[in-house]
C-alpha positions as CSV (number, residue, x, y, z in Angstrom):
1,X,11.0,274.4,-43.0
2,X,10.7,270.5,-42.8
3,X,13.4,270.3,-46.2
4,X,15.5,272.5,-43.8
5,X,15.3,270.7,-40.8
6,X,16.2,267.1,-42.6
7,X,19.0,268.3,-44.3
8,X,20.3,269.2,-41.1
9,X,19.6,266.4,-38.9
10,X,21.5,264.8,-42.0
11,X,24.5,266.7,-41.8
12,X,24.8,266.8,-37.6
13,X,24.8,262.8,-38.8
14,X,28.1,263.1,-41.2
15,X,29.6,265.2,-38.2
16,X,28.9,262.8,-35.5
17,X,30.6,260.0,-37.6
18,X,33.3,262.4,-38.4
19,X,33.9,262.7,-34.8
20,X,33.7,259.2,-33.9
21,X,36.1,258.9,-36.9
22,X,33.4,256.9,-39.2
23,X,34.7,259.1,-41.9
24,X,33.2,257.1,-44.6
25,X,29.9,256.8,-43.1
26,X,30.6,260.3,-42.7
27,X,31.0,261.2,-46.2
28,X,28.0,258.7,-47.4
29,X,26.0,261.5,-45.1
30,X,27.3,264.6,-46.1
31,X,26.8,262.7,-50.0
32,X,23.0,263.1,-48.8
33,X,23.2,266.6,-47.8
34,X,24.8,267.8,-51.0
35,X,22.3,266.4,-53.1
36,X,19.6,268.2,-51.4
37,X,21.3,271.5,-51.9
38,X,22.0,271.1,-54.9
39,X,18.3,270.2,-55.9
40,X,17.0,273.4,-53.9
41,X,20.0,275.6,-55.4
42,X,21.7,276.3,-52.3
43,X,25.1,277.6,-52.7
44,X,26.0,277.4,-49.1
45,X,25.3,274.3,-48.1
46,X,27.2,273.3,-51.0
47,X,30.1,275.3,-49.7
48,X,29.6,273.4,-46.1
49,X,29.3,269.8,-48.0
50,X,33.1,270.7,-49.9
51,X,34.4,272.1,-46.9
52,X,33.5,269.0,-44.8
53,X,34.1,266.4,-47.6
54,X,37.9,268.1,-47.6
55,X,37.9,268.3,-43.9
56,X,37.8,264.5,-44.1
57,X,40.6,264.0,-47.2
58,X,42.6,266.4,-45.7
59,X,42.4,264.1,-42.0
60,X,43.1,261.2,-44.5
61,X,46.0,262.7,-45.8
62,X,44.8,262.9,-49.2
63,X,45.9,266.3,-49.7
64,X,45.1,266.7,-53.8
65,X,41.6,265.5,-52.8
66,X,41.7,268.1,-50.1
67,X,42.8,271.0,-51.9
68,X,40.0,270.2,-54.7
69,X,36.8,269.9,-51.9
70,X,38.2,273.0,-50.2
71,X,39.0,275.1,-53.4
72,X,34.9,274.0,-54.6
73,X,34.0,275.6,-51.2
74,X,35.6,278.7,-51.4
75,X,34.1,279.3,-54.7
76,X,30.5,278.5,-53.2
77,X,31.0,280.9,-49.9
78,X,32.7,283.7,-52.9
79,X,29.4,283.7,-54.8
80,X,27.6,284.5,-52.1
81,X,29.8,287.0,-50.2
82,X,30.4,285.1,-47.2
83,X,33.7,286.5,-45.9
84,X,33.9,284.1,-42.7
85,X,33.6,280.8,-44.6
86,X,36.1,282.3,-47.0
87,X,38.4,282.7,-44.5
88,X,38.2,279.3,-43.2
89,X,38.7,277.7,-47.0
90,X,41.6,279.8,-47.3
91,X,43.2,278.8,-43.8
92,X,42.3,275.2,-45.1
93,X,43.8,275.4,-48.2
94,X,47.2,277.0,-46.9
95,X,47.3,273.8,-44.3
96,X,46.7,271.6,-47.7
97,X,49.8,273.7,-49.4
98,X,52.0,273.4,-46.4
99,X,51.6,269.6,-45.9
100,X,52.2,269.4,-50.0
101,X,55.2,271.7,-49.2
102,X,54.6,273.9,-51.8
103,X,55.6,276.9,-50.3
């Protein structure tokens, strides 16, 4: 429960600087996050750290970036059947198309 808790007070971290438009501090704490699901095999907080990560290269305008972080995510939220998230990527990802024009 204490892993748990950490990894979200680390995350609510990367938000708050994405908010405040830190977005590099931002990513250096959603860096933290993924690392920690990744060591305890959680595929959906490594969904959430893609999603994010893109979040922030899409705001950045880095749109190959973008696509890449948010494609990563909806494979994660696939896996594991979670049909909101994947709905979400997928809105993502056709913003990401749109501003590439690739219609």
């Amino acid at each position: 429960m204490i892993l748990k808790t950490s990894v979200l007070f680390i995350m609510r971290w990367g938000i708050f600087y994405f908010e405040t438009g830190d977005l590099q501090n931002s990513i250096n704490y959603f860096d933290k996050t993924y690392s920690i699901y990744n060591q305890r095999g959680n595929v959906r907080g490594k969904g959430l750290y893609y999603a994010n990560v893109g979040n922030i290269y899409m705001i950045t305008e880095d749109y190959s970036k973008a696509l890449e972080y948010q494609e990563r995510a909806l494979k994660n939220f696939e896996k594991i059947k979670d049909s909101v998230s994947m709905a979400s990527c997928m809105i993502n990802i056709s913003n990401i198309e749109t501003n590439l024009k690739n219609y």
